[in-house]
C-alpha beads as a LAMMPS data file, in Angstrom:
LAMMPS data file: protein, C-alpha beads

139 atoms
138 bonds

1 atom types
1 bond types

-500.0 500.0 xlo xhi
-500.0 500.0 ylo yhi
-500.0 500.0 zlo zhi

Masses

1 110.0

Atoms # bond

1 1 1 0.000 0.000 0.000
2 1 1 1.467 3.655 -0.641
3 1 1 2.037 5.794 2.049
4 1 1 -0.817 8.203 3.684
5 1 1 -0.068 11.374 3.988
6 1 1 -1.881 12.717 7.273
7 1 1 -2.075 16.036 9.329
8 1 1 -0.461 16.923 12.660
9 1 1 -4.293 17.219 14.033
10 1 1 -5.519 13.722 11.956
11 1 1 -2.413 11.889 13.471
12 1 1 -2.661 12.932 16.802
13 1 1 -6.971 11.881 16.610
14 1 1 -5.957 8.853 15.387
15 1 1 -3.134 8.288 18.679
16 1 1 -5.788 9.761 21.333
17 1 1 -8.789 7.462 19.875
18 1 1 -5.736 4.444 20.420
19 1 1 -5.185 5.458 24.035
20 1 1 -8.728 5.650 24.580
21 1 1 -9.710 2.085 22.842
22 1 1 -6.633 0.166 24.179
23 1 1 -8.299 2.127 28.211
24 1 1 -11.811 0.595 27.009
25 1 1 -10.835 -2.540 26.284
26 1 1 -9.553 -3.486 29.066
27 1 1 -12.590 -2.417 31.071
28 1 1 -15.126 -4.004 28.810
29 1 1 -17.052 -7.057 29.212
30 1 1 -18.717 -7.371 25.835
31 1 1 -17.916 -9.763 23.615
32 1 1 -18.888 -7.976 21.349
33 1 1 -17.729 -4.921 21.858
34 1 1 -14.318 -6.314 22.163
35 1 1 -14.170 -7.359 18.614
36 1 1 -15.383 -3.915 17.567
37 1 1 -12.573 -2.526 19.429
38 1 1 -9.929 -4.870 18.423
39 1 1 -10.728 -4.702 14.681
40 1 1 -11.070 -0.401 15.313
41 1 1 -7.259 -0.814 16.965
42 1 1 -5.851 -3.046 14.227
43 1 1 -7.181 -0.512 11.762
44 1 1 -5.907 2.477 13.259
45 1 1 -2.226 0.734 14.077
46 1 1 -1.800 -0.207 10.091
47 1 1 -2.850 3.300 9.152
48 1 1 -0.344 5.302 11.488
49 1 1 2.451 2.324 10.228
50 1 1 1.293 3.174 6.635
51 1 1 1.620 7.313 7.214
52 1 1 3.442 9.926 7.343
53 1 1 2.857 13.241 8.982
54 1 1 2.502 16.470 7.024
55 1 1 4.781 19.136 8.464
56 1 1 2.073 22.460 10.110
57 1 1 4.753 24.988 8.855
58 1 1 6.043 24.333 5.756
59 1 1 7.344 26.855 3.082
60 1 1 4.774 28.871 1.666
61 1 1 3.892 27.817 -1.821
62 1 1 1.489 29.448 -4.650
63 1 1 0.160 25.835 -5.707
64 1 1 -2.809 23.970 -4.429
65 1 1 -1.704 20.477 -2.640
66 1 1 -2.563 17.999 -0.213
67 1 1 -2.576 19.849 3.125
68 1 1 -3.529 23.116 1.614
69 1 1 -6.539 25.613 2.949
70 1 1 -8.360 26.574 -0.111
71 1 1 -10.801 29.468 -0.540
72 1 1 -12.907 29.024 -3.548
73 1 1 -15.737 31.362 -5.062
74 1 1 -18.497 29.926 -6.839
75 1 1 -18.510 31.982 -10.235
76 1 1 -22.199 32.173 -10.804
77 1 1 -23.564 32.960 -7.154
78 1 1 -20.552 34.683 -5.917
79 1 1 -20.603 32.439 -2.863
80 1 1 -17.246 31.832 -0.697
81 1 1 -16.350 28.281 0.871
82 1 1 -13.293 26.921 2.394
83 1 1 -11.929 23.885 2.765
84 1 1 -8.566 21.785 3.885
85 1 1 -7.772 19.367 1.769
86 1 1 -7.051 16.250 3.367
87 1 1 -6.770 12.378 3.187
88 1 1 -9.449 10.526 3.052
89 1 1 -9.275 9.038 6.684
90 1 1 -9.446 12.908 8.060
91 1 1 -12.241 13.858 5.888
92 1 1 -15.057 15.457 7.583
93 1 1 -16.935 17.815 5.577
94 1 1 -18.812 19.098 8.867
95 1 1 -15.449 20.926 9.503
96 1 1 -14.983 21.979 6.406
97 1 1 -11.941 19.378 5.416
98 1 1 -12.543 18.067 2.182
99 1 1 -10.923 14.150 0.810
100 1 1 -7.924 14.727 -1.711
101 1 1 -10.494 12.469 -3.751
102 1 1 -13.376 14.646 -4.024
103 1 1 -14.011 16.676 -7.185
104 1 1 -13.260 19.637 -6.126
105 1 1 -9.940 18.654 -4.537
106 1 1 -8.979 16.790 -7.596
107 1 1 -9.869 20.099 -9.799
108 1 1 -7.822 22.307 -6.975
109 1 1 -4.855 20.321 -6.942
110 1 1 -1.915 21.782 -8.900
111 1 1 -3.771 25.189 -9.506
112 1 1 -2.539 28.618 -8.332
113 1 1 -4.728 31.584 -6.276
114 1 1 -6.748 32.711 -9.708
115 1 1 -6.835 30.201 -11.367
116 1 1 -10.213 28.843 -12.736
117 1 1 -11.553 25.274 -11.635
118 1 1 -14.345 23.336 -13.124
119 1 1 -16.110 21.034 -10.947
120 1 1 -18.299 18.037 -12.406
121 1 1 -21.762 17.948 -10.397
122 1 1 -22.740 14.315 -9.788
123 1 1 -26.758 14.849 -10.503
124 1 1 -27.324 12.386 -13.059
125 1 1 -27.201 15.302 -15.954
126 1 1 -23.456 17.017 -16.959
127 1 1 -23.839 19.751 -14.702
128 1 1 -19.900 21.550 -14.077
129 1 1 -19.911 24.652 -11.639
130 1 1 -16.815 26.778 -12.270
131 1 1 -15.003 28.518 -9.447
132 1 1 -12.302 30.611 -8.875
133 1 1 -9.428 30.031 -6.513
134 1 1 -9.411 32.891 -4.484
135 1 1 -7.158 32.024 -1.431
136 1 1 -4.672 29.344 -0.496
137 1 1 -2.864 28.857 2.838
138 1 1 -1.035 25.396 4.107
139 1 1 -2.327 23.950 7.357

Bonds

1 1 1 2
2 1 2 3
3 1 3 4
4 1 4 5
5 1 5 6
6 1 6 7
7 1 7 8
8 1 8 9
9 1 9 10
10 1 10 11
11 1 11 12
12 1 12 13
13 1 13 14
14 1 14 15
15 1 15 16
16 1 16 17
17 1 17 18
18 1 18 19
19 1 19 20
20 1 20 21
21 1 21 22
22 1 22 23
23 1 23 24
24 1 24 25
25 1 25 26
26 1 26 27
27 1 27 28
28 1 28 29
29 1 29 30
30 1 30 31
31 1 31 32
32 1 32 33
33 1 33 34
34 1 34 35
35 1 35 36
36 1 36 37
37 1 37 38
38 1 38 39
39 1 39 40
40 1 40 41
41 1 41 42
42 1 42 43
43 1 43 44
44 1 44 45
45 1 45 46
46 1 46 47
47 1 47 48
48 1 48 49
49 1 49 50
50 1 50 51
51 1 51 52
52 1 52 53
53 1 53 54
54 1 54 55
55 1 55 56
56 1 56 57
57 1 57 58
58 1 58 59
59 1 59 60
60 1 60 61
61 1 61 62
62 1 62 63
63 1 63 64
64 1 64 65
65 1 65 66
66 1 66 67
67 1 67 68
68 1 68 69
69 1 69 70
70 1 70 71
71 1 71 72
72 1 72 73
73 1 73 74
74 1 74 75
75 1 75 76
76 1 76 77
77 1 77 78
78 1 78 79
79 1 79 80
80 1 80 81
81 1 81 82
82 1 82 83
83 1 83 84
84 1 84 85
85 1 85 86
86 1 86 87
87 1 87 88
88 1 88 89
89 1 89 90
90 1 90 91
91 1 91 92
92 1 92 93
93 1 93 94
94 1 94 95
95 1 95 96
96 1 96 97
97 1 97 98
98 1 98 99
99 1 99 100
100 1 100 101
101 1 101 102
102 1 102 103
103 1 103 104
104 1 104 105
105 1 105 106
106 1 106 107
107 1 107 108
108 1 108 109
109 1 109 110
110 1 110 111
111 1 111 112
112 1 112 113
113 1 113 114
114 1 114 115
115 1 115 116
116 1 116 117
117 1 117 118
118 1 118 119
119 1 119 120
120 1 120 121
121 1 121 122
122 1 122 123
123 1 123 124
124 1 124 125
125 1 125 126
126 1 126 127
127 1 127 128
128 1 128 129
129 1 129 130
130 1 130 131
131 1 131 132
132 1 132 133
133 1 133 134
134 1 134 135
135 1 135 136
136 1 136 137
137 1 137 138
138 1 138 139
């Protein structure tokens, strides 16, 4: 398997939810629940093996990457949204952190602050929404 690429914060989750599952299962009686957390330990062990951690300061850099803070304007409505673009283990789009595998990630990547990206709409029909890069910071 090729090597994750994680955040500082998505790292350190992924150690405190291993402290707190190896302190559970030790107090559990559940069968059950056991498994659950044996299989949820296993899977979290091979990940942090498998990963590295992305550096919080790194040089700045005009190019959108994994690990980069994009703001992006929808064209048309003139909206603002920002997102972190993450792996796919850290994704949460509650707080705003986006999978390196979602379409607009995969349209951000390699672009510079400016630069036009088209993003395919999944809705059955060929819908694209274009946006413009309007900010980019690393995390």
């Amino acid at each position: 398997m090729a090597m994750l690429k994680l955040t500082q914060e998505g790292t350190r989750n992924l150690e405190k939810e291993l402290q707190y599952l190896s302190k559970r299962k030790k107090e559990c009686r559940n069968t059950a629940e056991k498994e659950f957390i044996h299989t949820r330990v296993s899977e979290i062990k091979d990940i942090l093996a498998q990963s590295i951690t992305w550096p919080m300061v790194r040089e700045a850099g005009c190019y959108v990457e994994p690990g980069s803070t994009i703001t992006i304007e929808d064209t048309f409505h003139k909206e603002r949204y920002t997102y972190t673009i993450v792996h796919p283990f850290e994704a949460d789009p509650r707080e705003n952190m986006i999978s390196v595998q979602s379409p607009i990630a995969k349209a951000a990547i390699g672009k510079t602050i400016h630069s036009t990206l088209t993003v395919r709409v999944p809705f059955g029909e060929d819908l694209t929404i274009p946006y413009l890069i309007f900010k980019t910071a690393k995390s």
